[in-house]
N, C-alpha and C positions, 0 to 999 in steps of 0.2 A: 470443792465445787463452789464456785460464785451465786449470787442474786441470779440473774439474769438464765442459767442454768437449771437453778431451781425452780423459776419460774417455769420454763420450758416445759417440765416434766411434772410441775402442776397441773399445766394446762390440758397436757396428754391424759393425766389420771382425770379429770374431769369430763374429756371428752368419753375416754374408757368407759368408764363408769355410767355416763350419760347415755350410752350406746347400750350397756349390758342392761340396765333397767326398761330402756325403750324396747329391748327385744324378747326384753320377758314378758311386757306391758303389750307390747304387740303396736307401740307404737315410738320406732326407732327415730325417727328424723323431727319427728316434736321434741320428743326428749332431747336431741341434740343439740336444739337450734336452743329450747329454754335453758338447757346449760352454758351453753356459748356466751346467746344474751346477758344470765344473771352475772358472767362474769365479765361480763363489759361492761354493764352497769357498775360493778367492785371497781373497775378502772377508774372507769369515767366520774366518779365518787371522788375517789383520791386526787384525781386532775382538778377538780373543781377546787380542792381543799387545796391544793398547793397553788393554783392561783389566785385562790386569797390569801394565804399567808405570805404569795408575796406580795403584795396588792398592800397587805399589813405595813411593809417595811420592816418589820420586829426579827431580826436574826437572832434575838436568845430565846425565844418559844417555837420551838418546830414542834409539827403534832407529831403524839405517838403512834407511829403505825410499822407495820413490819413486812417480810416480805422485799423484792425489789423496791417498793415506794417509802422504804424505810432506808435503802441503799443511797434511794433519788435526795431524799429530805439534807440527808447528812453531809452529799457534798455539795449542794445546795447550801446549805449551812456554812460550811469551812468557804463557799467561795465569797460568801459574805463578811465573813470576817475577815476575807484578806481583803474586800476590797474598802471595808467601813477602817482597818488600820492603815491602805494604802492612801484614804482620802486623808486621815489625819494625818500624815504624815506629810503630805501633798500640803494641804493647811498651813502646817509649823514650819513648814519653806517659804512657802509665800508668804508668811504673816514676819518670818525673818529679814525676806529679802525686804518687806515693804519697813520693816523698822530700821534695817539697816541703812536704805537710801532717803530715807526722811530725818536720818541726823546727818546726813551726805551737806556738806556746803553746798553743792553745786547742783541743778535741777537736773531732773530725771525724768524721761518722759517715754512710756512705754509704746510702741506702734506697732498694729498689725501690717497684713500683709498689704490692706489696702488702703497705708499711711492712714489708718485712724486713730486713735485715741485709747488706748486699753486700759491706763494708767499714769499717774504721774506723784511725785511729791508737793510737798509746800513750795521748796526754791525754785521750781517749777513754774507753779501758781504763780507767785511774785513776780518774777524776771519775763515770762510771758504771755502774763496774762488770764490766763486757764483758770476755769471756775469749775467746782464738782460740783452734784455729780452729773450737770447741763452738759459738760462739753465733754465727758466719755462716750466715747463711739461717733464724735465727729472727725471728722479729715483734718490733721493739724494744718495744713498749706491755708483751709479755709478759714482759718482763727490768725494764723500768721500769714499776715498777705506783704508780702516782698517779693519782687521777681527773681533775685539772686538765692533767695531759700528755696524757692519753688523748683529753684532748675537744681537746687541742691539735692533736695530730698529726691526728686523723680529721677535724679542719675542713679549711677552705680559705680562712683568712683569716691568711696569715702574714703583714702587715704589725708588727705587736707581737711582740715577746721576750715570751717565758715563764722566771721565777724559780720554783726551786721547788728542797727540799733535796737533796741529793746522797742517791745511795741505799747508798753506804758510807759517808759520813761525815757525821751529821749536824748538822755542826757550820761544813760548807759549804754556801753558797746558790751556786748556779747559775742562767744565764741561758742561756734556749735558745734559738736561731734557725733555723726551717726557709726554706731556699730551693728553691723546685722549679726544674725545668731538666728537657731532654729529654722525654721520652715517659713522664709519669708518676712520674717519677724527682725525691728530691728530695736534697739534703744538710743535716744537721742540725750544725750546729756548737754546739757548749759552750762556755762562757768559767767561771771561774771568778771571781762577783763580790765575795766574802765580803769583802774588803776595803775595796772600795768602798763596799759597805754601812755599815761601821762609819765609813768617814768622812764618809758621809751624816749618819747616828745623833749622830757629836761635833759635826757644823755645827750640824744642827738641836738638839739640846742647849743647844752653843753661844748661839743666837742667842735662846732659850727665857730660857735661865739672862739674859743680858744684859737683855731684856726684861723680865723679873720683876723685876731691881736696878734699872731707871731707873723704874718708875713708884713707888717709894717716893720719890728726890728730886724725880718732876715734882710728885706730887701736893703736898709741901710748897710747892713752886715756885708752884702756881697757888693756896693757901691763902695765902700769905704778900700774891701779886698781888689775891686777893677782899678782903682785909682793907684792905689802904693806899687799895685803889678806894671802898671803901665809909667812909672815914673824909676827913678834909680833907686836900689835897696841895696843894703851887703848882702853877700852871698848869705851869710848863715841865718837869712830871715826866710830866702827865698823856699824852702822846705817845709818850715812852717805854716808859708802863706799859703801854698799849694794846700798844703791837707785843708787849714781853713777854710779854702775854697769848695773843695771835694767836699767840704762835711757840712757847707752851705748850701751845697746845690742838693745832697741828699736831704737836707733839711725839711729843704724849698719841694722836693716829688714828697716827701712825708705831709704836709700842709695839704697839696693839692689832691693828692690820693685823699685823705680826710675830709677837706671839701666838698672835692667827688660825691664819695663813699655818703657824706652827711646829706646831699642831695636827692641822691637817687632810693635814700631809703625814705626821704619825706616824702620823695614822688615829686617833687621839683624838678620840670627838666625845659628843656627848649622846646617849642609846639614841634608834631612829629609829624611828616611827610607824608602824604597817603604811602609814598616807596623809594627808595633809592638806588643808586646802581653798587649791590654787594660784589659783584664781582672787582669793579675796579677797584671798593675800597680796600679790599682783600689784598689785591695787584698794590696797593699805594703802603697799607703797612706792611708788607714784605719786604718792600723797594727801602723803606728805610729802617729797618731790621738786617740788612744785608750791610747798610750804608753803616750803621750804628755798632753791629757785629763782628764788623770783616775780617777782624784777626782774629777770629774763631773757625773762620773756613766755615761753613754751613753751607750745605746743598738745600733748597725748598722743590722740594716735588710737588705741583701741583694739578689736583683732578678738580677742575671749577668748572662749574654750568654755565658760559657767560649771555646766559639767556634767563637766570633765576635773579630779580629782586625780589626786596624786603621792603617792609613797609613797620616804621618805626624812626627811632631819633638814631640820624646819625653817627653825633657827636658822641654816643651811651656807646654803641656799638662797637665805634674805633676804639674804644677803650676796651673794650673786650675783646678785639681779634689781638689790640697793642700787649694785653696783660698776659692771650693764652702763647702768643707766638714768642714773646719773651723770657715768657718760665720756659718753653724749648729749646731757647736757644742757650742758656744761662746754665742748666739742666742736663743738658748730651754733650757728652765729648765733642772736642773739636774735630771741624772735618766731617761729622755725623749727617749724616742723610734726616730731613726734617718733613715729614706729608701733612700737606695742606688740605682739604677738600671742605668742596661746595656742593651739595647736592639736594635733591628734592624726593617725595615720592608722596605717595599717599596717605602717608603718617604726619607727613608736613616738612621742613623745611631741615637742613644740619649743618652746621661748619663742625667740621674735625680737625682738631692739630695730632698730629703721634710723631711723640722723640722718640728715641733710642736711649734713652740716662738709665740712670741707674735704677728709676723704678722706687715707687712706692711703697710700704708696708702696709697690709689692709688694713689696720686699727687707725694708720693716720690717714687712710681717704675720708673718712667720716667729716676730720676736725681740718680740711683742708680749706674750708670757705672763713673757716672762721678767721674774726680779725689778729692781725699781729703772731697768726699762729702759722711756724716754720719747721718743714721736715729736717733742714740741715741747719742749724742754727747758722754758724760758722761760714760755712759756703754763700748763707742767704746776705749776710751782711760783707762778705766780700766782694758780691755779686752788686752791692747796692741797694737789694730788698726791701720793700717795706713793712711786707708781712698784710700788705690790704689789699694787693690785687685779686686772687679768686675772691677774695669777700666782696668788692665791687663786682667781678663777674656776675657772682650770684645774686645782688640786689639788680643788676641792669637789668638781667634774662628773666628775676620775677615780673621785673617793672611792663619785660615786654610777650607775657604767659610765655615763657618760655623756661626750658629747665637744660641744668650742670648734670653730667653723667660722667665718671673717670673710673677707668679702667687702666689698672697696672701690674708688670711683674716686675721682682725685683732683681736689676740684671740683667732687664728687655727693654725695658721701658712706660710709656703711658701714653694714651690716648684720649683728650680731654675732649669731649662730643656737649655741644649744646644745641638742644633739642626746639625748633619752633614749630608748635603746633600751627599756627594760623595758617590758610591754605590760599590768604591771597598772596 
């Protein structure tokens, strides 16, 4: 039989009891009511006491009393100690995480739901500024005033890192990364890239400066080759010269692709058009893709809007329908049926190429932008390759918020979609 049981049938013997004396007494319902009473007074006694002991805080002294209010005390009791082990425990995570991200190099900044302030480290402090414990529980946006953080933070598309100068020193570039997590809740970490910038800045310099010095010897290279061609030679030169030439002119697209390539990633380009006409340019790199191709047989199917321009450079552009329509052609069998399309919608803007080749392996889409980097080795330098066109694709379509999507199977083909968001 339980507390709560036993009470019950306390309460019956008291009433009983109460009744049998009031009816000897000749006075049943006083007696009844003063038994009821005193034992609601016994209640109401014990309730007072268990609101001060909780009132106390003290989970190791419960009073001794017995009865159901001995039943109440005890899990009363146990539910204090789970929850005085569950705070400590609670404590020695957060007193970890916080040790853990204050040897973190890079800052850590904790944010509620309504981008304020909950938390941060030292690296933190330093790179932006942030003072304890004044600026917990303010609005970060209100302490970092940048218009391109602001539309950072109030988005909901933290896939991309945000650079942007440090607001003490600005003489550091920072990269910012939001990750939400929990209810709302996000964390904003800082890195510190200033350095790696400038070793960006000396590669592509680098690779710029180089570029500029070899096309003074190729052009001699390939003036010296037009002259001997165009005069008398024995025959058994005339093989050699060819290749020399073939392996000049490859030279000479190696140089300019790097050029290119070193351009578009500094964000050097020619002033850009409020728009231009993408359909014809489309129409013009096909026409000498056909021209440039034609012992391959290539059909172009084309679905084009000729009512959709683009507003952008260009010269960037032709270099990107030149690079995507080329890996197609270079890529599918001869004779292969090749689809072009131009189209719009509400998402914004697409050119699509889709061969027919042989198709991709998923582990080399990833490393497909990357420079000098070729799915067929062999084929690529048959072909004349240089291993930089998607890599320029993908610095042009950054240059112009725009993004590289490819999809392939192996045996089907591939479809190389680049995606422009702007909706003029």
């Amino acid at each position: 039989m339980n507390k709560w049981s036993v009470e019950i049938w306390r309460l019956i013997l008291v009433a009983a009891i109460a009744s049998l004396v009031g009816w000897i007494v000749g006075y049943f319902l006083i007696t009844l009511f003063l038994a009821l009473f005193a034992l609601l007074i016994f209640h109401l006694r014990h309730l007072s006491e268990l609101e001060n002991w909780l009132n106390e805080g003290n989970p190791n002294h419960p009073p001794d009393v017995w009865g159901v209010w001995g039943n109440i005390y005890f899990n009363v009791y146990h539910l204090q100690k789970r929850y005085v082990a569950r705070k400590k425990k609670l404590a020695s995570i957060v007193k970890q995480f916080k040790q853990s991200t204050a040897a973190m190099p890079d800052g850590a900044v904790v944010l509620g739901a309504g981008g304020e302030i909950a938390w941060f480290n030292t690296p933190a402090s330093n790179l932006l500024g942030l003072k304890s414990p004044q600026d917990i529980g303010q609005r970060l946006v209100n302490l970092v005033r940048d218009p391109s953080f602001l539309d950072y933070v109030c988005g909901e598309d933290f896939c991309e890192s945000l650079e942007l100068e440090s607001p003490v020193n600005h003489e550091l570039t920072l990269s910012l990364k939001i990750c939400p997590y929990g209810h709302k809740q996000r964390l904003l970490l800082v890195r510190d890239v200033t350095q790696l910038q400038k070793l960006e800045r000396v590669r592509t310099d680098f690779v710029s400066n180089i570029s500029h010095e070899l096309r003074t010897p190729l052009t001699v290279l390939k003036g010296c080759v037009e002259t001997i061609e165009m005069g008398e030679m024995p025959q058994q030169w005339k093989k050699p010269m060819a290749l020399i030439a073939e392996q000049s002119l490859r030279m000479e697209q190696l140089v300019n692709d790097l050029l290119l390539l070193s351009r578009v990633e500094s964000g050097i380009s020619v002033e850009r058009r409020p728009a231009f006409d993408m359909p014809s340019l489309i129409y013009q790199v096909i026409e000498e893709m056909s021209h440039y191709k034609q012992d391959k047989g290539h059909h172009f199917r084309c679905e084009i809007d000729p009512e959709l321009y683009l507003a952008g450079n260009e010269n960037e552009i032709r270099s990107v329908l030149t690079n995507l329509l080329s890996n197609a052609v270079n890529y599918s069998f001869d004779g292969c049926d090749i689809l072009v399309r131009w189209y719009g919608n509400e998402d914004g803007k697409f050119f699509e190429v889709q061969d027919s080749g042989d198709g991709i392996l998923p582990e080399d889409i990833p490393r497909l932008t990357e420079r000098f980097f070729r799915v067929d080795v062999a084929r690529s330098r048959k072909t004349g390759g240089t291993g930089l066109g998607l890599a320029i694709v993908h610095h042009v379509l950054d240059g112009h918020q725009a993004k590289l999507s490819i999809e392939s199977m192996v045996g089907e083909g591939s479809t190389f979609r680049c995606h422009f968001t702007c909706k003029y």
